[in-house]
C-alpha positions in Angstrom: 0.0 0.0 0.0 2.7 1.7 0.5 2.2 5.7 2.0 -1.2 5.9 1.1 -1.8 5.2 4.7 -0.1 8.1 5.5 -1.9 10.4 3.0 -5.1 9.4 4.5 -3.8 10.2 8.1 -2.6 14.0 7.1 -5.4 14.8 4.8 -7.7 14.2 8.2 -4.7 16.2 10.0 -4.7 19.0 7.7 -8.4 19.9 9.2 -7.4 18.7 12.8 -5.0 21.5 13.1 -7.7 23.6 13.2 -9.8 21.3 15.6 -10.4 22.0 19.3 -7.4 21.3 21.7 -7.5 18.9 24.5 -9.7 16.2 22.5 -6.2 14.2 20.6 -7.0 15.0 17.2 -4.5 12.9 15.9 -2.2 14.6 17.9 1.0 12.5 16.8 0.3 13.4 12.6 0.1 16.9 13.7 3.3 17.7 15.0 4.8 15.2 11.9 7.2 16.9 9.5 5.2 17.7 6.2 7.9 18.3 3.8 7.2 14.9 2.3 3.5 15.5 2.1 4.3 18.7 0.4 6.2 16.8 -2.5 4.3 14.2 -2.7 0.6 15.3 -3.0 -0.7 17.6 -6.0 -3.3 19.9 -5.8 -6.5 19.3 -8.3 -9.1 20.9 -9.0 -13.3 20.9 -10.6 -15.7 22.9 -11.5 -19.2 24.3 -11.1 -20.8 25.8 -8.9 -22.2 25.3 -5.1 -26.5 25.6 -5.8 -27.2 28.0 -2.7 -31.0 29.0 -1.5 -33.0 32.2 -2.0 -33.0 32.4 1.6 -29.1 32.1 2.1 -29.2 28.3 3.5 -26.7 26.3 1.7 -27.9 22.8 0.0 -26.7 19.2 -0.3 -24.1 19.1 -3.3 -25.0 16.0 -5.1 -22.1 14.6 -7.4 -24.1 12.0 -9.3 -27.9 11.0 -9.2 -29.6 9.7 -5.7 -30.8 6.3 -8.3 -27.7 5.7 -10.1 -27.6 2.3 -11.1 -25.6 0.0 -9.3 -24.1 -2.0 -12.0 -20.9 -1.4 -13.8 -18.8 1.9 -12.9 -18.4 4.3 -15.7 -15.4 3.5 -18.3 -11.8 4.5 -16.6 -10.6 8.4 -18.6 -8.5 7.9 -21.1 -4.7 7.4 -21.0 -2.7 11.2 -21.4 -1.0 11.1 -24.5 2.3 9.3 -23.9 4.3 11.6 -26.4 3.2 14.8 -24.2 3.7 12.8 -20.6 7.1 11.7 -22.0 8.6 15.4 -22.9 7.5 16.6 -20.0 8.2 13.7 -17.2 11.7 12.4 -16.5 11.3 8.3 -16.7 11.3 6.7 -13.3 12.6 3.1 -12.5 9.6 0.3 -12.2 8.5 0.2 -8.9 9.7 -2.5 -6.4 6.5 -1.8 -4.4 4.1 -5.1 -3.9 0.8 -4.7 -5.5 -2.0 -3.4 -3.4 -4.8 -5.3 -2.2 -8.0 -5.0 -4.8 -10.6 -2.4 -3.3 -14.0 -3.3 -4.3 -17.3 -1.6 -3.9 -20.9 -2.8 -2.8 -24.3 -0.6 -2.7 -24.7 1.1 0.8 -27.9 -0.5 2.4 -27.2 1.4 5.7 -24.8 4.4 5.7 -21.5 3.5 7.3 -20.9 5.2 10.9 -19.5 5.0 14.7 -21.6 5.7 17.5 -21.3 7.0 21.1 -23.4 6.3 24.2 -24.6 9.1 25.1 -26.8 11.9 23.6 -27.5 15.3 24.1 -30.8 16.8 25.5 -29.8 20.8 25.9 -27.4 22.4 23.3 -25.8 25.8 24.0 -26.2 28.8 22.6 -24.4 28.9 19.5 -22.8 25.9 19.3 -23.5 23.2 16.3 -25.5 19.8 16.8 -24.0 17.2 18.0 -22.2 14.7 15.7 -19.6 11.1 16.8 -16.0 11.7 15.9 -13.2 8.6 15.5 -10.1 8.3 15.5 -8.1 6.2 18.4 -11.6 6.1 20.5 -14.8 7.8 19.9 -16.5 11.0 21.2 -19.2 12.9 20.6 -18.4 16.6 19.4 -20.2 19.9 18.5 -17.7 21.6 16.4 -17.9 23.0 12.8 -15.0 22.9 10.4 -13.8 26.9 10.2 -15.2 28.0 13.6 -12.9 27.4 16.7 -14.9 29.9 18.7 -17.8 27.4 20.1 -17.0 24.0 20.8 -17.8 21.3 22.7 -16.8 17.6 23.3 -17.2 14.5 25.5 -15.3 11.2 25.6 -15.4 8.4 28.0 -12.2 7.9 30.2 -11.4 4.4 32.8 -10.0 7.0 35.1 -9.5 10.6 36.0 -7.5 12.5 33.7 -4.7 14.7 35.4 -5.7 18.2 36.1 -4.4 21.1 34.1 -5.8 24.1 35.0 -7.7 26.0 38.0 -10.1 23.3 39.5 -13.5 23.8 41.3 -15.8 21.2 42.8 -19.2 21.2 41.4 -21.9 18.3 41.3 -23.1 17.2 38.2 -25.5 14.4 37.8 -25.6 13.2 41.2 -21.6 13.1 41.3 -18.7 15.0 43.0 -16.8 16.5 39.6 -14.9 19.5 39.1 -14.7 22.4 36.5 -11.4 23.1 35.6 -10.2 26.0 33.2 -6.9 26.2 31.6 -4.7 29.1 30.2 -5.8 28.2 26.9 -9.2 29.2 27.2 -10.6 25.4 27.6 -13.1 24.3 30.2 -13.6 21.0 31.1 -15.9 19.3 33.3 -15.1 16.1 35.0 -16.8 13.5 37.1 -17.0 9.7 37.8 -20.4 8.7 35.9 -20.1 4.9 37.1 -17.8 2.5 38.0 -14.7 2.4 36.3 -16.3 5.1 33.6 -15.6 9.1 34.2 -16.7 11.4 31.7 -14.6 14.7 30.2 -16.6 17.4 28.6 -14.1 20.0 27.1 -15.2 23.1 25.8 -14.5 26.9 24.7 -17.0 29.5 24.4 -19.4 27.7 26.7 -20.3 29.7 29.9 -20.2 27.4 33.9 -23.7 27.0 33.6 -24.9 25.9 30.3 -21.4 23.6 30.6 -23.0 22.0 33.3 -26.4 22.4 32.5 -25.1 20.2 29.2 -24.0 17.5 31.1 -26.8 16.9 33.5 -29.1 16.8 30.0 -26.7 13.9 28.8 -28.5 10.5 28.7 -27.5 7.0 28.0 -28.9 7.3 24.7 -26.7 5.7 21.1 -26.1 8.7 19.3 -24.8 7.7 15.3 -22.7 10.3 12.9 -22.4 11.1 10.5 -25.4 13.4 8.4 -22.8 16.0 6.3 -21.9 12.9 4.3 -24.2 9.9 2.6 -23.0 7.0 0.3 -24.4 5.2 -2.5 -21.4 2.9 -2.6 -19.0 1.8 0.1 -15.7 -0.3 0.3 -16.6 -4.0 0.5 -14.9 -6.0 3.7 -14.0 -2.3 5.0 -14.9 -0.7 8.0 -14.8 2.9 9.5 -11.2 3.6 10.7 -11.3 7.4 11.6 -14.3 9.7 10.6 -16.0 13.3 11.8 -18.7 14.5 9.8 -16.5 16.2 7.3 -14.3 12.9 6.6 -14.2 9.6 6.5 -11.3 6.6 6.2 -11.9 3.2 5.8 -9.6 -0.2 6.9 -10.0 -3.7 6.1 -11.6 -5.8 8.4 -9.5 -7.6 10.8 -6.6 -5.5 9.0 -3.3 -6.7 11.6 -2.0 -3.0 11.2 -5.3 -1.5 10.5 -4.0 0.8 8.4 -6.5 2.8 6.1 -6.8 2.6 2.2 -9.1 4.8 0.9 -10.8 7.9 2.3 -12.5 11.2 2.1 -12.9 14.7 3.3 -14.1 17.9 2.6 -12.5 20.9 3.2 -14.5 24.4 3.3 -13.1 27.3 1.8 -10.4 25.2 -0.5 -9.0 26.7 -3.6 -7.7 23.8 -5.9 -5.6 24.6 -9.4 -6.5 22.6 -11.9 -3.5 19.1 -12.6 -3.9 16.0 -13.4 -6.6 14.5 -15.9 -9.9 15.6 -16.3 -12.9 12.9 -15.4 -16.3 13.3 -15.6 -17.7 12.7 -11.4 -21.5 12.5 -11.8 -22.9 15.4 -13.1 -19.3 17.5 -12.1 -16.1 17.8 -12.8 -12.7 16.3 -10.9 -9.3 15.6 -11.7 -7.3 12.8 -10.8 -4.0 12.3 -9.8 -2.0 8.6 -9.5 1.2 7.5 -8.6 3.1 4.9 -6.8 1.4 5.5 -3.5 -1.9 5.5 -4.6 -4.3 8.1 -6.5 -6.2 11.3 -5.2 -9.1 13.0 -6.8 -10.4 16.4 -5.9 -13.8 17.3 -7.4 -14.9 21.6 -6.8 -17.7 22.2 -4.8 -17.8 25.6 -5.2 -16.6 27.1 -2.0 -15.4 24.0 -0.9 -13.6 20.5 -2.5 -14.1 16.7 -2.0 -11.0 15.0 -2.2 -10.7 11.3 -2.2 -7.4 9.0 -1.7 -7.2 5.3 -2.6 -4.3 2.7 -2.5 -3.8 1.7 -6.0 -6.0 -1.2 -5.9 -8.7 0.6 -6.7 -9.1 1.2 -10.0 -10.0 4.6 -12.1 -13.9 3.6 -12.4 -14.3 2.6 -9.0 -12.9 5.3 -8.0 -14.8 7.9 -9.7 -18.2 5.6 -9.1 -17.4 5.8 -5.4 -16.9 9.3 -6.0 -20.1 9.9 -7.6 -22.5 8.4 -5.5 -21.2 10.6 -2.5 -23.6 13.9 -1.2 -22.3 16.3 0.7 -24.5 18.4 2.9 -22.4 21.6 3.2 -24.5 22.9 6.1 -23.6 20.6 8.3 -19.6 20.5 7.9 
């Protein structure tokens, strides 16, 4: 597979770094050096336009129909011409690499997701609807993509996490917690829920009371993410590796390394310039990159881009079939 792993990981980094601290988004990618990435990946582009309402509210981008068919994916593009890829590419040695793994596709009957255990009753002022984020454990979060100003997010901990900050006892469902503010402008809240079981609700932006009037409204109730992204086609024998509701990785099942192979994200606000070949993705335009590693394709939103990584067993059509059959509710990102 070779890096394609480790494309997947910093494409999800490159929107952690502007993620809430104290909840470990992928904490150890982020502080990785990034020359490499910076040679390696290319910048692609699309076109058309994002559709937005009359009334200013910003609508699902739809790259291909809702009732595609589900039978064969669309013809692969056609080869660059080899005379103009030749005067303008030095030749490279055949690569050593093993062949990946083949990455097939199957019709989504249920969209794929991770789930947490609790759910929220009472929302703050200002801050976005709950959604279930992933990556080495899961947690629900209230965060949207560009805003760092209101946040909030839960996990579930075996024991209590080390205080960093100004502490203050405070009861909270029945328990003996503490609030405890740090010089970074975070607020936590912390308390023993059950045995073995303490919950950590970080936040900025979030005044003491509605903080803690958040946590007493928490109830033992499966909440599922994500609604900013919906499939007509997911990787077969795959499951979720690392997702928020702007991206998604997947990982073979009972993978030893667990290492992903293909994934997506959006990214608000993201100019692309326009390399690689041009492919038809549903009723827009991407353009697609490949190389030893793997291949990347960035379609324009308008406003915003959907890139998408795969290990080089998945093929051109599958690719741009997979690519297709994704919506993107911009609203909720």
């Amino acid at each position: 597979m070779g890096h394609i792993g480790d494309e997947l990981r910093q494409l999800m980094a490159d929107r952690a770094d502007a993620a809430p601290t104290g909840v470990g988004l992928l904490a150890a990618t982020k502080h990785r050096s990034r020359r490499r990435l910076v040679r390696r990946r290319v910048a692609v582009a699309g076109l058309a336009g994002l559709a937005v309402a009359a009334s200013g509210t910003t609508l699902p981008v739809v790259l291909g129909a809702l009732d595609q068919p589900t039978g064969p994916p669309p013809a692969a593009p056609a080869a660059p011409n080899t005379s103009a890829s030749t005067a303008t590419r030095p030749s490279s040695p055949p690569s050593t690499r093993p062949p990946a793994a083949p990455i097939h596709f199957t019709p989504a009957t249920t969209q794929p997701t991770v789930t947490f255990p609790y759910s929220p009753t009472f929302v703050p002022p200002g801050v976005p609807k709950a959604s279930v984020f992933r990556t080495s454990s899961d947690r629900l979060i209230h965060r949207r993509q560009l805003d760092d100003s209101h946040w909030i997010s839960v996990e579930l901990l075996q024991s209590r996490p080390a205080a960093s900050g100004t502490t203050q006892a405070v009861q909270v469902r029945g328990h003996a917690g503490t609030v405890e503010t740090s010089g970074d402008g975070v607020t936590a809240l912390v308390w023993p829920e059950k045995p073995g079981v303490w919950l950590c609700i970080s936040s900025v932006g979030v005044s003491r009371t509605d903080l803690v009037r958040y946590a007493n409204g928490l109830r033992e109730l499966q909440l599922s993410g994500t609604e900013a992204l919906h499939f007509t086609l997911v990787p077969e024998g795959m499951v979720v590796h690392e997702t928020l509701h702007w991206n998604m990785t997947w990982a073979r099942a009972g993978s030893p390394d667990n290492e992903p192979e293909i994934g997506v994200v959006v990214n608000l606000g993201a100019v692309a310039s326009h390399d690689g070949t041009q492919v038809p993705v549903g009723n827009r335009v991407g353009y697609l990159v490949a190389n030893d590693d793997g291949k990347q394709l960035i379609v324009d939103l308008g406003g915003a881009t959907l890139e998408v990584l795969a290990s080089n067993g998945c093929s051109d059509a599958d690719l741009l079939a997979f690519a297709a059959g994704i919506t993107v509710d911009l609203a909720d990102i």
